[in-house]
Residue, then its C-alpha position, 0 to 999 in steps of 0.5 A: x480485496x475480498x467481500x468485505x471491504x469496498x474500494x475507496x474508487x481509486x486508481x493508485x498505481x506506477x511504472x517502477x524500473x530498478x530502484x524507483x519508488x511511487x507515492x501516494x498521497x492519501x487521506x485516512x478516515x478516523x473510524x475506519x477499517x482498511x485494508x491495503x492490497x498491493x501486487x506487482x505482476x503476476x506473484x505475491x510478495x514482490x511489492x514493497x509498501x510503506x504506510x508514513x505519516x506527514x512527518x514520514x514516521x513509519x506507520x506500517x511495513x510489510x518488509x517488516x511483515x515476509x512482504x505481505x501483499x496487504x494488510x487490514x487496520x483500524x484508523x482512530x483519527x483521520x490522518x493525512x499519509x503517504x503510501x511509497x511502493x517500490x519492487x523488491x530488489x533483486x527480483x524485478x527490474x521493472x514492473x507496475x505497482x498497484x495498490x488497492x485502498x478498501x473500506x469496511x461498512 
């Protein structure tokens, strides 16, 4: 998570196999900088994380991004998400996601 972001104190995380996917429902303070960090296992990149709003429109992907395991923004209103996690194809059968939520002060 680094230094410079706090944890927001939870604990998101799921048992995946296969295809399955995890959600996780999240509320994201205008103002804020956040930084989502997300692994599964021992080895980056093998996570997929989306980042949709309530009418689950895309806000961010890291499958759009070489599967970065995280990824730093800025909220301007506070918004109501949804965060979906599922292993990469063909490289895990089954595996926990787990997925960080960090803060700046």
């Amino acid at each position: 998570m680094g230094t410079s972001f706090i944890s927001d104190g939870q604990n998101y995380r799921a048992l995946l196999r296969n295809d399955e996917m995890a959600e996780f429902d999240v509320t994201l303070y205008g103002g804020s900088t956040y930084r989502i960090s997300a692994c599964s296992g021992l080895s980056d990149g093998n996570l997929s994380f989306s980042i949709l709003d309530q009418e689950r429109n895309i806000l961010f992907s890291n499958n759009e991004h070489a599967m970065s395991p995280y990824w730093d923004f800025k909220v301007s209103y506070t918004i109501d998400a949804i965060i979906e996690a599922k292993l990469k194809p063909n490289q895990a059968e089954s595996g926990c996601a787990v997925l960080l939520i960090g803060f700046q002060q």
